[in-house]
N, C-alpha and C positions, 0 to 999 in steps of 0.2 A: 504494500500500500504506500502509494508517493514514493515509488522507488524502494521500497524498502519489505524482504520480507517477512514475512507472521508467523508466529508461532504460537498465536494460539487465541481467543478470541477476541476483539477488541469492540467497544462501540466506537461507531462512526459517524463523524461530522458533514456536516453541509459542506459540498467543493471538495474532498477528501476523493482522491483517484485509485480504484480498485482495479489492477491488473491480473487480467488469467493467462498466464504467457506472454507472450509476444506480439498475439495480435488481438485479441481480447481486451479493451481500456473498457472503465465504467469511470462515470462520476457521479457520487453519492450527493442528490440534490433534497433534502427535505426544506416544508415552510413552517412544519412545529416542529421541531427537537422535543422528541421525548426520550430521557436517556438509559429507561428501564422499555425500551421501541425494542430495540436490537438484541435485548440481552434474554435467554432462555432461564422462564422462570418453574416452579416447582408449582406456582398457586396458580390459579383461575383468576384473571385477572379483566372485567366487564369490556370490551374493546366498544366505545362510542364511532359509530361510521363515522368517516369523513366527507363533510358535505363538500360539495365541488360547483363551481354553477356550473350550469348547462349551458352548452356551445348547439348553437344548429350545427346540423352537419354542411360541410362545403359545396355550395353549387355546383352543378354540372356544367363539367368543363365545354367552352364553346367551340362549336369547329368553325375552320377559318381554310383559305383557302390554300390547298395543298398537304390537309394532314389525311391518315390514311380512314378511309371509311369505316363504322364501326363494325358492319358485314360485307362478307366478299362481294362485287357487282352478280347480277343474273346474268349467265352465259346461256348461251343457248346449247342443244346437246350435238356434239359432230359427232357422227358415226362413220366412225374410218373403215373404209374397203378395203379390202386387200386382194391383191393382182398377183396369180401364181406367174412363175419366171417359167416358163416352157422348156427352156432352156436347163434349169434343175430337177426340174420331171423328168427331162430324156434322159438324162447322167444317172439319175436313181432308178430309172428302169432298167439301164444298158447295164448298170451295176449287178439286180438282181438276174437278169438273164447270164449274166457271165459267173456268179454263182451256178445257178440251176445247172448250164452249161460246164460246169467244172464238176460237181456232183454224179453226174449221167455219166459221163467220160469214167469218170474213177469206177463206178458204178461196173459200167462196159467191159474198163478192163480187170478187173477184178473176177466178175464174171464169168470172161471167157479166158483166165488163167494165162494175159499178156503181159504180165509186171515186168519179164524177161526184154520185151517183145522192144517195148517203148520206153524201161529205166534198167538195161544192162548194167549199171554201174550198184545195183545193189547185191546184198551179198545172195549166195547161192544160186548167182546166174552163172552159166556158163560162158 
């Protein structure tokens, strides 16, 4: 407290700076000093509310021109088309016929016991 710190309860003054760390400041403002306020008592002790006057609450702020609206403007709805590329249709069809086509072929020669025929380089061909 005021730079300084505590070891163990203190009461506290009006303008009296209570630090929690580093970036934590407080300043201790009261307008009656009570010095039995602060301090943890044993007895029940009647607490009188504190009257306060009443403040209206503050007008609503005025808009002016250039602040931002307080709801988003009404857009109207785009509904976006979409255009297939013809172009990527033929590549993914050409793709799965060149599977199928790979598949039948192994198929073929598998079948008709050609492994020799068309991959000599594996083992137990002659």
């Amino acid at each position: 407290m005021n730079g300084q710190r505590l070891a163990g309860p203190r009461v506290l003054k009006s303008g009296e700076v209570v630090s929690f760390g580093e970036q934590i400041v407080l300043v201790f403002e009261s307008t009656n000093f009570d010095a039995g306020a602060t301090v943890v008592s044993p007895r029940a002790v009647p607490v009188a509310p504190i009257s306060r006057p009443v403040q209206p609450p503050p007008p609503p702020p005025v808009d002016y021109a250039g602040s931002v609206p307080a709801s988003p403007p009404v857009t109207t709805e785009v509904v976006e088309t979409r255009s297939f590329n013809p172009v990527i249709i033929a590549i993914g069809v050409a793709a799965i016929m060149f599977l199928c086509m790979c598949g039948i072929f192994f198929w073929w020669v598998d079948a008709t016991f050609r492994w020799c025929v068309f991959f000599p380089f594996l083992n137990g061909c002659p």
